[in-house]
ZAMARGU-4260 file (C-alpha; in steps of 0.2 Angstrom, whole numbers, plus 5000, padded with zeros to 4 digits):
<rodrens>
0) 5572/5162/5386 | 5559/5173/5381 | 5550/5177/5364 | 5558/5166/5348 | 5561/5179/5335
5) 5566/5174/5320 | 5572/5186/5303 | 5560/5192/5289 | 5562/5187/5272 | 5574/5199/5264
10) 5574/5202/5242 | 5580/5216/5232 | 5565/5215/5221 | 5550/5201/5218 | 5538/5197/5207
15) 5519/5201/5210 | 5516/5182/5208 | 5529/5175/5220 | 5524/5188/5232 | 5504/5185/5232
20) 5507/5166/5235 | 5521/5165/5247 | 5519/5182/5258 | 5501/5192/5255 | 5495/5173/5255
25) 5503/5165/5267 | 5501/5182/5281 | 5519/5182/5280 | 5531/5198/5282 | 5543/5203/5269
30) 5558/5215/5268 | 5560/5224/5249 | 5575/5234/5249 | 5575/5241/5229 | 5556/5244/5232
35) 5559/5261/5233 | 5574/5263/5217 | 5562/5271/5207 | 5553/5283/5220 | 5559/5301/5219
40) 5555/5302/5237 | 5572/5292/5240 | 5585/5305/5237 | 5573/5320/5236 | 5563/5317/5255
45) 5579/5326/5265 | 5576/5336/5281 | 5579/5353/5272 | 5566/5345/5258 | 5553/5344/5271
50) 5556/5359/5282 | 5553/5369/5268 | 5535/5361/5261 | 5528/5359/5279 | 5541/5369/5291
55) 5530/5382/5300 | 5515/5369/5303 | 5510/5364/5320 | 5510/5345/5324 | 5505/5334/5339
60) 5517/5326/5348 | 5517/5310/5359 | 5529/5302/5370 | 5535/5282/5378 | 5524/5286/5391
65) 5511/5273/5396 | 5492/5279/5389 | 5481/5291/5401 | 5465/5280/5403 | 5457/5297/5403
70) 5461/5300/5385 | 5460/5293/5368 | 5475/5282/5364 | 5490/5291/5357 | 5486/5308/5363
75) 5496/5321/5362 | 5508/5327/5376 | 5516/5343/5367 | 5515/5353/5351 | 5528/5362/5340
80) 5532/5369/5323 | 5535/5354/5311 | 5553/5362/5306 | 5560/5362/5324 | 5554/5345/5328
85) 5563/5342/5311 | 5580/5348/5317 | 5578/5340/5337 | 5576/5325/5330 | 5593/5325/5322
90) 5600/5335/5333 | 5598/5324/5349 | 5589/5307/5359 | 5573/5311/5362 | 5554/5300/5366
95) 5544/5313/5355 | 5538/5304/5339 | 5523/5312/5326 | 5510/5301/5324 | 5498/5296/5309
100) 5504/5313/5302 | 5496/5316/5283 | 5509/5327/5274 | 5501/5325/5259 | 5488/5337/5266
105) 5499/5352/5266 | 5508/5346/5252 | 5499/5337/5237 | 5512/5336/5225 | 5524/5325/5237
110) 5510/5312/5232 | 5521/5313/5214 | 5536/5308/5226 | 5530/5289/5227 | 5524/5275/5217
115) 5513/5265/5223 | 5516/5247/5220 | 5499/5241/5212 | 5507/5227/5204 | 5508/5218/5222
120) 5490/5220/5228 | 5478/5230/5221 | 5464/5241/5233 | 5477/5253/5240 | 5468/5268/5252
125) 5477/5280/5240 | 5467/5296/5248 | 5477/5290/5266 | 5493/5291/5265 | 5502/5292/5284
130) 5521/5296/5288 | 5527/5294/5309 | 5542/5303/5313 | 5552/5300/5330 | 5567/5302/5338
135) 5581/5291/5342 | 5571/5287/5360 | 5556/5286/5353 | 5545/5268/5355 | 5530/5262/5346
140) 5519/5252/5356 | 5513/5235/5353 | 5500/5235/5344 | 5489/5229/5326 | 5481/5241/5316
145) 5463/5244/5318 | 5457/5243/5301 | 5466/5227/5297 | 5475/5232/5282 | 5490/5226/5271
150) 5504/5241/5276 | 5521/5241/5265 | 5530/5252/5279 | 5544/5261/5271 | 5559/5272/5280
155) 5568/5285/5277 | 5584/5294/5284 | 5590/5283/5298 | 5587/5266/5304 | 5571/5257/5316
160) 5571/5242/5324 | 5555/5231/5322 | 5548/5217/5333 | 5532/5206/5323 | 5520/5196/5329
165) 5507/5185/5320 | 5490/5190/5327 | 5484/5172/5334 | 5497/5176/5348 | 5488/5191/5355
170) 5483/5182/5370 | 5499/5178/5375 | 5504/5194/5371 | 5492/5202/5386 | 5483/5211/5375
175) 5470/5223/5381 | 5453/5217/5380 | 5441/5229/5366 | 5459/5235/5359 | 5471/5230/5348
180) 5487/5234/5358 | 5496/5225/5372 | 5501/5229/5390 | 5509/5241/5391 | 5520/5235/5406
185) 5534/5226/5398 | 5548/5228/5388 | 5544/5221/5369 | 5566/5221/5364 | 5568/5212/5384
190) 5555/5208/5392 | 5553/5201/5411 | 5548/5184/5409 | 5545/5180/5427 | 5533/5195/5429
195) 5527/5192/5411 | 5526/5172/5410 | 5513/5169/5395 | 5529/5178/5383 | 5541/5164/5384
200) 5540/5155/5367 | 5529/5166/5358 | 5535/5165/5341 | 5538/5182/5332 | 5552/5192/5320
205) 5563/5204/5321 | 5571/5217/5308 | 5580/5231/5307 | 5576/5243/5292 | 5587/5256/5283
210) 5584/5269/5271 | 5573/5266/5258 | 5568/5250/5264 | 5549/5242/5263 | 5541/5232/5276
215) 5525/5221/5270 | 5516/5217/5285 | 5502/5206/5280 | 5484/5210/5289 | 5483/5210/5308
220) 5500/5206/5311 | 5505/5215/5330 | 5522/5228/5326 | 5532/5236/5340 | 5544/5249/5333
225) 5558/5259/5341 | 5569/5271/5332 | 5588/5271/5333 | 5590/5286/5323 | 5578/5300/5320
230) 5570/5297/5307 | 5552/5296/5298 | 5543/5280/5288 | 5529/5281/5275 | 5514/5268/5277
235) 5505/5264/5262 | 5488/5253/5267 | 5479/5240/5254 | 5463/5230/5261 | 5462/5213/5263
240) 5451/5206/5250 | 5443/5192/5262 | 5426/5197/5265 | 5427/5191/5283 | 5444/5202/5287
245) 5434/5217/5280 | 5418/5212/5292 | 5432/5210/5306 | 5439/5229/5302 | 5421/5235/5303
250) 5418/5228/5320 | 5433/5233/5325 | 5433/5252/5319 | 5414/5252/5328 | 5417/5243/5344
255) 5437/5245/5348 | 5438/5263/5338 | 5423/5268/5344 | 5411/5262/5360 | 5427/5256/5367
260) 5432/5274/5368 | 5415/5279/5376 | 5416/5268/5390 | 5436/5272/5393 | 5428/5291/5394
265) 5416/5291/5407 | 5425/5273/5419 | 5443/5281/5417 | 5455/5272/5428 | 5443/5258/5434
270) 5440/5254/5417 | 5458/5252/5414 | 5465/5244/5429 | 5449/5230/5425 | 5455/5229/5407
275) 5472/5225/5413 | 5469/5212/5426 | 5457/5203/5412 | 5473/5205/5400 | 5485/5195/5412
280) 5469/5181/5417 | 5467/5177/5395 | 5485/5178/5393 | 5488/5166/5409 | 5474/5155/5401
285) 5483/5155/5384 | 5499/5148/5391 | 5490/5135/5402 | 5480/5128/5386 | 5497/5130/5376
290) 5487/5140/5364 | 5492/5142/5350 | 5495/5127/5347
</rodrens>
């Protein structure tokens, strides 16, 4: 026994009243397969499409390989022309995945490409929208996002496996103290419960999207993402309207984004290994109080 995953909702459309009470709400994820029906970016967003808007542009590339405590979180581990990355991608297996990658920049009019769905939740970051590429190796980490957004996560091209978590599990989860990922020493798809103890039970989902699906993760929910095909996903952001979550992605942006990033800087290794050990105490703590309860 380890984690109990359980399936997301799936519809082929929904109503923005039926979605606000029972998903945006509740925090609850939600797969919309015909979100997409009416985006030009469905049929028109091919390989050849983008190799010929963006093909000769540099991009950063990163890897599965656990974070240098040296350098910032997802740094780079290579560079390379945009269009070959493209065609290793689907040519072959590979770790390398493009991260956070703004498109849009070098090509504005894909923005015509989607339409945002402003009949869901209002307050989208309009100015930011971020596409991830990766190949058919590639991991995500387990991690929340920093700004504590609303994401409707849609993919393109292949297919990705997704692991959720709701965020009151982040104990048990070993997550890294000033951060918002976990550990990095497990396995999220099979992890080693007797080196890991605090994961047995934790309560989560698991999916699998397809071409032209949308994933709603609602605010702070911890994702872990490998890719079984190369292939790339679109992540549209709203805010949470709560006052208090928008205080939380303040303190978080200021003291996790930022003197967090200081102090990993100048301590380096020390720093990490501390962070780790403190990790495994909370989340050994968490299990022995049975929290959450």
């Amino acid at each position: 026994m380890s984690f109990k995953l359980k399936p997301v909702d799936t519809v082929e459309q929904i109503s923005p009243a039926e979605f606000k009470k029972n998903y945006l709400q509740a925090g609850k994820p939600l797969i919309i397969k015909g979100l997409t029906k009416s985006w030009p970016a469905r049929e028109k967003w091919t390989t050849e499409y983008l190799k010929s808007i963006a093909g000769d542009v540099t991009v950063n590339l990163m890897d599965n390989s656990k974070a240098d405590p040296s350098k910032p979180i997802n740094a780079s581990v290579a560079t390379m022309k945009f269009g070959d990355y493209l065609d290793l991608i689907k040519s072959k297996p590979t770790e390398l995945r493009i991260f956070l990658f703004n498109l849009f920049k070098h090509a504005p009019s894909m923005v015509d490409d989607v339409v945002i769905p402003k009949d869901l939740t209002g307050g989208f970051i309009e100015s930011m929208p971020t596409m991830f590429f990766g190949g058919s190796k590639s991991v995500t980490f387990l991690h929340y996002d920093i700004d504590l957004a609303h994401i409707f996560h849609t993919h393109f091209g292949g297919r990705k496996h997704v692991i959720l978590f709701e965020n009151k599990w982040k104990e048990r989860l070993y997550c890294i103290p000033n951060a918002t990922y976990a550990l990095e020493d497990y396995d999220v798809s099979n992890p080693d419960i007797s080196k890991f103890p605090a994961l047995e039970g934790v309560e989560g989902y698991e999916l699998f999207l397809e071409h032209g699906d949308t994933l709603f993760m609602p605010s702070g929910m911890w994702h872990w993402m490998r890719y079984v095909d190369g292939s790339f996903s679109l992540s549209l952001r709203a805010w949470d309207k709560s006052i208090k979550r928008k205080a939380q992605s303040v303190a978080n942006l200021v003291v996790k984004g930022g003197i967090d990033s200081v102090i990993k800087m100048i301590f380096k290794a020390p720093y990490a290994r501390w962070r780790e050990k403190l990790a495994i105490k909370r989340a050994e703590r968490a299990l022995a109080r049975n929290l959450p309860r």
